[in-house]
C-alpha positions, -999 to +999 in steps of 0.1 A: -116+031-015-091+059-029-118+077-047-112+112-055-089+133-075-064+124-052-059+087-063-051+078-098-078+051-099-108+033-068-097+000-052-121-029-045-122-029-008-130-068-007-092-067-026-079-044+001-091-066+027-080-098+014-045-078+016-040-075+050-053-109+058-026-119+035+000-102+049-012-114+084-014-150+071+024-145+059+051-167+072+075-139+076+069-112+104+055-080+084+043-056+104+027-031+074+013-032+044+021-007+013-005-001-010+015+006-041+007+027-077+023+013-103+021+035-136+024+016-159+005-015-149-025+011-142-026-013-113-026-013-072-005-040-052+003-044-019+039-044-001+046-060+033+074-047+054+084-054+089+102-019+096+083+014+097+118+023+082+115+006+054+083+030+041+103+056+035+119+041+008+086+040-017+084+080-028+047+093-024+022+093-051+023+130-069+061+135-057+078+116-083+081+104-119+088+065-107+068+040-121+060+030-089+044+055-062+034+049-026-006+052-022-009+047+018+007+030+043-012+006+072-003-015+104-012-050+091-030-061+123-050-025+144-054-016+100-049+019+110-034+042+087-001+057+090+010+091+084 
């Protein structure tokens, strides 16, 4: 998944997965799940929030020169993409 000049780099969708079961499996009440760039790791990793607020405060892959970049955004439990 995130193949394409779009995305910096694929992710293993067994990974991505095991992401929102983790998130689900969480003791705290998340309600998304972040998938995250981060630049200099050359890495993905998940954030769970629990406000769709809270998204806003990652900047978009391509739209800034922070480390970190937000890839995607998901509803942990229908999985459905946001925005």
């Amino acid at each position: 998944m995130f193949e394409g000049s779009d995305y910096p780099k694929s992710l293993d969708e067994d990974l991505f997965d095991s992401w929102f079961e983790k998130g689900r499996a969480s003791l705290m009440p998340y309600t998304y799940m972040l998938i995250i760039w981060d630049e200099l790791e050359n890495e993905y990793f998940p954030v769970y929030v629990e406000q769709r607020s809270e998204i806003q405060s990652y900047e978009k892959y391509g739209s800034t020169p922070e480390r970190q970049s937000l890839i995607a955004a998901y509803d942990l439990y229908s999985e459905s993409r946001m925005g």
